[in-house]
Structures are given as C-alpha cells and as structure tokens.
C-alpha positions as CSV (number, residue, x, y, z in Angstrom):
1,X,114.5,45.6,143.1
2,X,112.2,44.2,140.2
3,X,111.7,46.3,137.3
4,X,108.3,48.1,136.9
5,X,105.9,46.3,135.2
6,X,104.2,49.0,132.4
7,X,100.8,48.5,131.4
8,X,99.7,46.9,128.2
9,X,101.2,49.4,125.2
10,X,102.9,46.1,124.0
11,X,99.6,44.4,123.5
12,X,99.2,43.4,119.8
13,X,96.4,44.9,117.7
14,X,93.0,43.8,118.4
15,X,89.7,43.6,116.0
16,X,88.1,46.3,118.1
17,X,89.5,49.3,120.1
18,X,87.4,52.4,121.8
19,X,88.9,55.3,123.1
20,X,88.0,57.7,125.9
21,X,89.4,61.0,126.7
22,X,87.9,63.2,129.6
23,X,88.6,65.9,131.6
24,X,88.5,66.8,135.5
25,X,85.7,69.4,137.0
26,X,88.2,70.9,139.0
27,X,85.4,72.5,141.7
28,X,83.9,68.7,142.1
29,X,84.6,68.2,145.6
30,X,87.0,65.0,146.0
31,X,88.1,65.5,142.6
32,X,91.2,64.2,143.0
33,X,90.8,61.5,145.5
34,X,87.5,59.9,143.4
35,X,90.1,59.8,140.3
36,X,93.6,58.7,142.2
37,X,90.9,55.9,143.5
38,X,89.6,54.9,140.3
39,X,93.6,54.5,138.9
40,X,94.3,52.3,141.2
41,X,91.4,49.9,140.5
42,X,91.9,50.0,136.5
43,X,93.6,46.9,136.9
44,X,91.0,45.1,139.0
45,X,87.8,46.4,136.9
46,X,89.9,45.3,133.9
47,X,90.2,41.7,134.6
48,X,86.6,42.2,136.5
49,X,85.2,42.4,132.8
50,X,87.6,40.7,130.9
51,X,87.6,37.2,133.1
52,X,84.3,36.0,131.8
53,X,85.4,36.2,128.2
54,X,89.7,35.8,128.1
55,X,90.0,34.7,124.9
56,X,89.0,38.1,123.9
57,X,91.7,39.6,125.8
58,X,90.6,42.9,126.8
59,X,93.3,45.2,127.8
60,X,93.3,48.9,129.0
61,X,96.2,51.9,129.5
62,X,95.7,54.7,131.3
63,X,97.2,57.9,130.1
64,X,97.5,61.1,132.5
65,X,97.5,64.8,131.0
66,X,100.4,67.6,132.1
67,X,97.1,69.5,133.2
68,X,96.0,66.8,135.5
69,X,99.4,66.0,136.7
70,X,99.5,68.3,139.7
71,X,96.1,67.9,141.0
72,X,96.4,64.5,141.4
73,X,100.5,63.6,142.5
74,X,102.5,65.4,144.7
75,X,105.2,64.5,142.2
76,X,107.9,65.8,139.5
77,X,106.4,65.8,135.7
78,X,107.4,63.0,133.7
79,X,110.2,64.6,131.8
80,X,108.5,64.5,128.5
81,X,104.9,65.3,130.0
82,X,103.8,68.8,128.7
83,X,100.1,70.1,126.6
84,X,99.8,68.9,123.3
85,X,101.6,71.5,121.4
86,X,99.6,72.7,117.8
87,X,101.4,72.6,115.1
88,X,100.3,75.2,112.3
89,X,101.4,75.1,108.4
90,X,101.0,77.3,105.6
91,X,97.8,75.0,104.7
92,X,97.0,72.6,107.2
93,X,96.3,72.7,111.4
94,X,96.8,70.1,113.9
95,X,94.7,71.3,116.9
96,X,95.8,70.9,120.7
97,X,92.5,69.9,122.3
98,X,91.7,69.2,126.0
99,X,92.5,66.1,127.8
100,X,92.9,65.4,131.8
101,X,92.4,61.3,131.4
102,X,93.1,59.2,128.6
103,X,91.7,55.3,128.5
104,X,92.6,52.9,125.2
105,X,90.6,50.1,125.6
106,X,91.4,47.3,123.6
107,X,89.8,43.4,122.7
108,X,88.8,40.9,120.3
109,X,84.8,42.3,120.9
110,X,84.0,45.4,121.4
111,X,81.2,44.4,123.9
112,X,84.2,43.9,126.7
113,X,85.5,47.6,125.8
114,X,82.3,48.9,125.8
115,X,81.6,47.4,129.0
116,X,84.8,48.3,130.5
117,X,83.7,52.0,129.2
118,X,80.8,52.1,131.1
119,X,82.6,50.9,134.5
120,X,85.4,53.7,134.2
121,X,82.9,56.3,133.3
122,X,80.7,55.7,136.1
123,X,83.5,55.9,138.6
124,X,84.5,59.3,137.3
125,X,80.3,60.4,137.1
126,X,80.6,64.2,138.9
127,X,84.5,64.9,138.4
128,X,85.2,64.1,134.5
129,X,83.4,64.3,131.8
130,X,83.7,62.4,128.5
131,X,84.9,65.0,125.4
132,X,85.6,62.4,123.0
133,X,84.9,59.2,122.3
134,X,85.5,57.0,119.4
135,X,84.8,53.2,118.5
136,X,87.2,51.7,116.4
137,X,87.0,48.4,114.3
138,X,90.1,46.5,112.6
139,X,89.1,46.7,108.5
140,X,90.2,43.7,106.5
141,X,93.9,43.2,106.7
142,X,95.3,46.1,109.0
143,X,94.0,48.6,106.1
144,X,93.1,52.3,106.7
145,X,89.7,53.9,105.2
146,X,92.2,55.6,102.6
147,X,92.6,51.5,101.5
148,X,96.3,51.2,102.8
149,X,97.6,49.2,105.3
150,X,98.4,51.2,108.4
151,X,101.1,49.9,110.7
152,X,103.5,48.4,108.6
153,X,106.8,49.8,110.2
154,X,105.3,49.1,114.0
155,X,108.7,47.9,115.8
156,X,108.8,44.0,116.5
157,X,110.3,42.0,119.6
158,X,112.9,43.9,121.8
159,X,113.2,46.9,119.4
160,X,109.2,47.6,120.2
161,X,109.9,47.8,124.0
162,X,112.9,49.9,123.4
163,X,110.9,52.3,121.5
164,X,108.5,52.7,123.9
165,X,108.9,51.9,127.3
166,X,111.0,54.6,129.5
167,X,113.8,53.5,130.8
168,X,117.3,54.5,132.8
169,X,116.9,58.4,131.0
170,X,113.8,58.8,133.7
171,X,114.2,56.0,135.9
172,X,111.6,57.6,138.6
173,X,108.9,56.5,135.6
174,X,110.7,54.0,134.2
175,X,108.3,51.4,132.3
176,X,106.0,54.2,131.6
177,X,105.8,55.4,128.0
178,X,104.0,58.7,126.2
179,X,101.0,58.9,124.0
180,X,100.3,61.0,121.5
181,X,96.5,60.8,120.0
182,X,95.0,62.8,117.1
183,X,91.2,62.1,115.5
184,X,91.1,62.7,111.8
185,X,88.4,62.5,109.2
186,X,88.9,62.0,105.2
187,X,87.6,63.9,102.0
188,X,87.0,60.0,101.0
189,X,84.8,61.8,97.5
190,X,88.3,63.6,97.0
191,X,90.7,60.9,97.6
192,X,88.9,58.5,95.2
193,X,89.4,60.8,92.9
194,X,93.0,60.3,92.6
195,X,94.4,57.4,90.5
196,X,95.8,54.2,92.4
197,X,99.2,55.9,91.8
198,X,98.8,59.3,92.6
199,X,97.3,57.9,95.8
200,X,100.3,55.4,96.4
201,X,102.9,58.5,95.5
202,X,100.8,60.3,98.2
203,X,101.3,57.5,101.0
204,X,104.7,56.4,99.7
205,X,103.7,52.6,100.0
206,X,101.8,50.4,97.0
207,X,98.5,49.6,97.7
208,X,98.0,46.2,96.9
209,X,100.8,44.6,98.5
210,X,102.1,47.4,101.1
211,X,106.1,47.8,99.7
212,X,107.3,50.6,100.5
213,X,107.9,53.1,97.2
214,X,111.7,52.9,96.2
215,X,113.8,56.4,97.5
216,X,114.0,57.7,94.0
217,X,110.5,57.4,93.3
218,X,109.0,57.6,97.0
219,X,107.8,61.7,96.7
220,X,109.6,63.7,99.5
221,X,105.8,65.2,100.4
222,X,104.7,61.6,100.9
223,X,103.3,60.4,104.2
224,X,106.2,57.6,104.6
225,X,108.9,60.2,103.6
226,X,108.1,62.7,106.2
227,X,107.0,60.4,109.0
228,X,110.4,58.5,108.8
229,X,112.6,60.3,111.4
230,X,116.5,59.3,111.9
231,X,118.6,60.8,113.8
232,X,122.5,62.5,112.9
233,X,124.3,59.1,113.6
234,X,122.0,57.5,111.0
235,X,119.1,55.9,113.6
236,X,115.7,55.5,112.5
237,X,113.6,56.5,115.6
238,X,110.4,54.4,116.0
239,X,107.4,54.6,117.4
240,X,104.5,52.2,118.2
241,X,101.5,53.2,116.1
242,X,98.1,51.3,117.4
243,X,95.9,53.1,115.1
244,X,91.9,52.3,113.9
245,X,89.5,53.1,111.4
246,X,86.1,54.7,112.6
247,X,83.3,56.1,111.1
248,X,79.5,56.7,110.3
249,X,78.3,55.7,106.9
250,X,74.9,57.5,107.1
251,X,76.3,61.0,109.1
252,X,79.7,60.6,105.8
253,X,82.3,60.3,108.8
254,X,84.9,58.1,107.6
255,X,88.0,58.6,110.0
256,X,91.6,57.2,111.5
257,X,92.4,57.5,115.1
258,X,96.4,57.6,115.3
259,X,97.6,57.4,118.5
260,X,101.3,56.5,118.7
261,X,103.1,55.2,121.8
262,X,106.8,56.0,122.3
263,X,109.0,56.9,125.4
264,X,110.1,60.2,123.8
265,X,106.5,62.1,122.7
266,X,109.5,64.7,120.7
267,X,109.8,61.7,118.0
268,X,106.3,62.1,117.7
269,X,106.1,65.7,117.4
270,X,109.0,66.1,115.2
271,X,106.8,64.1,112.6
272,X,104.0,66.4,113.3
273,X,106.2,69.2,112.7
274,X,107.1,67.7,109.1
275,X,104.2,66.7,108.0
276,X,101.7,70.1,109.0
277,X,104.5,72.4,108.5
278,X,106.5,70.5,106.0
279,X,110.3,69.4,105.2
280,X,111.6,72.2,104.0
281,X,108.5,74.7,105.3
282,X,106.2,74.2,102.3
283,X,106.9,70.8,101.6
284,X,103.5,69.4,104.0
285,X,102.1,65.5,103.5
286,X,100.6,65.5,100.6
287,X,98.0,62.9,102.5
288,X,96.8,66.1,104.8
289,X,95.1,67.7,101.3
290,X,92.6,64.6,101.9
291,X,92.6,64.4,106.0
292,X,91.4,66.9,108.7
293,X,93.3,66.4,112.3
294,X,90.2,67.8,114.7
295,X,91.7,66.6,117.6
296,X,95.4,66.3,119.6
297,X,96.7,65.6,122.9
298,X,99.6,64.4,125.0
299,X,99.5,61.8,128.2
300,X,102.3,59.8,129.9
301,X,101.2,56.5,130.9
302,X,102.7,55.4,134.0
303,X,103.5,51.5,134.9
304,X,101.0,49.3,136.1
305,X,102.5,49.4,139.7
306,X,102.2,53.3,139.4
307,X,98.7,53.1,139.0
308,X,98.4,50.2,141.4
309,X,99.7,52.5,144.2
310,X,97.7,55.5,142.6
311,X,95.3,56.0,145.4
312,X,98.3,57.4,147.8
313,X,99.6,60.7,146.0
314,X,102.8,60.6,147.6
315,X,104.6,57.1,148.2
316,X,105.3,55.0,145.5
C-alpha cells in the first residue's frame, strides 16, 4: 500500500503568504457536511486558481482544530491534537485563541492566495466565520520586521520531512503533521532603541550576516538559546518554521506570523514554555520585552488523501 501523500508543509518559502483561521457556527444546519465537502475539494479549487498562473505556484494546507475534530470525523484524535494550551510567565502571555479551520495559503503573488481566499470562504459562507486574517509579504532577504533573518535553522532535505511529517508513531495519520500558529506585533519605537548589539545579544544571531552568537557569548535569555530544544541523548529537535512579516504602516502594526510545522506540536510547546515562562522560571526571551503574542492555536493537518476522502466521515 502506497504511502500517504501529505499536503504541501514541505513547499519552500514563497514572496507572499495569507493566512485564514475560522471557526464553525455549530447551530448552522449542514454544518458539518458543507465543511467535510469543502475539504475534499481544497485540492481541486487549489489547482482551479493556481492553473492559470503555475509559475507562481500557489499551494494551500488545511489544518483542523481538536474543537472541530468531533463534529466533523467519526474518528480517534490525532494523538498530538488538543486546544492551544496558554502559556503564562511572570511578565509575558501567550494567548490560546479560537480556531475550528486553519488555511496557509502560499505563492509567488498574492493575487492567487487572495483569490483562493475568496473561493474557500465563500464555501464556508453560513457555517464559519473568518476570526483572523493576515497578509504576509517576504521582506528583502528572509528578514523579520525586527531586521533579522527568520528561518535560518529550517531543516533541509530528508531531515525537513522527518521533522515534520507523522510517521510509524501514529500510522492511522501518517503523512499528516501539526501546526502551531501565533500573531505577534512589535514595540518597533522600543526595539530601535537598542544598539545593534544589544539587539543581536537579544536574538542570539548577528544581524548583518545571520551567524549564530558563539555559546559563551550567545545570552541564555536570547531567542536562539531558548528556542533550541535537544533532547537527553543529545538530539536537537526541529521544527519547520514558515513564518512572515505583516503590517500597517499608517494604523503602526508592524508584526510576525510564526507558525511552525512539526509532527510532535510538544517540541513546539516546550519552546513556548521557555521562552513565556523562562529557562529556569524567570529567565523569559529577552525578544518578548519588544513583541506581544495576541493570538495562538493548535491544528493537525491531515494528508492530502485524508482530505481527498473528507466528504465521507467514516471510511478512509
């Protein structure tokens, strides 16, 4: 039997990227047959839009809340589907927020996401409504609003699939992964305040060329130190981090949208945990002085022949 084929979390960065999460009107009536319907045609609207301009290769995944799960599949959970869990620390919050549905639209132009957009949303008119949405654009070479290049330690190859893709350890959703997402805004007045080194000792990377900070100089409150997460045999744990810069100039919204793909969402968290509650307790990222999470949430996003077969609850 072939392997499942996952959806596009492997895709490679793109210049544009708009991301929609919704949630289900549970008294809609049809609810759950309008939105198992829509899954399985992602695919088909997908290359629907995306035929008529392929060299901007739009691609879309499809993520699927633990509070959706039920109404929708007569199935088990994923085993690492649950709610976005809020992580609180002495001085900084990362918010659980709602989320039933979860598209990440990718492309060269953002007219083919934004199109896309407009097809999914209009299939879902009545059952889900939009409760955030957010454009993002690729800025200069890979670089966050903060000026630093964002990225940098994305797995490459065979170690990328490995980090994300679900495998034998949950082989009834094997090729499906997790995504975590979290909007967050910048003090962008404050953080220019800083000098180009305090700023560097806060992300734990130089700013001009992108080297990571040697151990004995790299602070242990900087963002690299407690987002770098190995395990007690010695194995750095990675994660797939397909994040964008957004904004408004005129309304002073200068954000990053981090989501991060992986096929254990507990990686994830555990670098939540270090960098809100701090590593000891106390010991938060130093870059969370200067950045406000106001959003967070958790969906498994099941392979392409998942969501191909969506429309039937129970047989896969």
């Amino acid at each position: 039997m072939p392997s499942p084929t996952p959806q596009a979390v492997l895709a490679p960065l793109t210049e544009a990227a708009l991301f929609l999460t919704l949630t289900l009107d549970d008294e809609a009536p049809g609810a759950a047959e309008t939105v198992r319907d829509l899954l399985a045609d992602v695919g088909g609207l997908r290359r629907s839009v995306g035929f008529r301009i392929p060299e901007g290769e739009l691609t879309c995944v499809t993520g699927i809340g633990a509070g959706a799960w039920n109404r929708l599949f007569a199935l088990p959970l994923p085993a690492g589907l649950h709610p976005f869990r809020a992580v609180s620390g002495a001085r900084h919050h990362a918010p659980a927020t709602d989320g039933d549905l979860f598209f990440h639209l990718r492309a060269h132009r953002l007219d083919l996401c934004f199109e896309l957009a407009q097809h999914l949303v209009r299939r879902l008119a009545g059952v889900a409504r939009v409760v955030d949405e957010v454009h993002g654009f690729r800025s200069f070479d890979q670089r966050d609003l903060l000026g630093f290049v964002d990225g940098t330690e994305n797995p490459e190859g065979d170690e990328k699939a490995a980090a994300v893709l679900i495998g034998a350890e949950d082989a009834a959703y094997a090729g499906g992964s997790y995504v975590i997402t979290q909007k967050y805004v910048h003090d962008l007045d404050a953080w220019r305040t800083l000098s180009v080194e305090q700023q560097e000792h806060a992300i734990g990377r130089t700013k001009l060329d992108d080297v990571e900070l040697a151990d004995d100089v790299k602070p242990s409150n900087s963002h690299v130190a407690l987002t770098t997460i190995v395990d007690t045999d010695g194995t750095e744990r990675d994660i797939l981090r397909d994040n964008m810069p957004f904004g408004r100039v005129g309304a002073g919204e200068f954000g990053t949208y981090f989501i991060g793909y992986a096929n254990d969402p507990g990686v994830i968290e555990e670098m939540l945990q270090n960098m809100f509650v701090g590593k000891p307790p106390g010991n938060h990222d130093r870059v969370l002085d200067f950045s406000t999470a106001l959003t967070g949430s958790l969906f498994f996003v099941p392979s392409a022949d998942f969501l191909d077969a969506a429309a039937d609850p129970v047989e896969r």
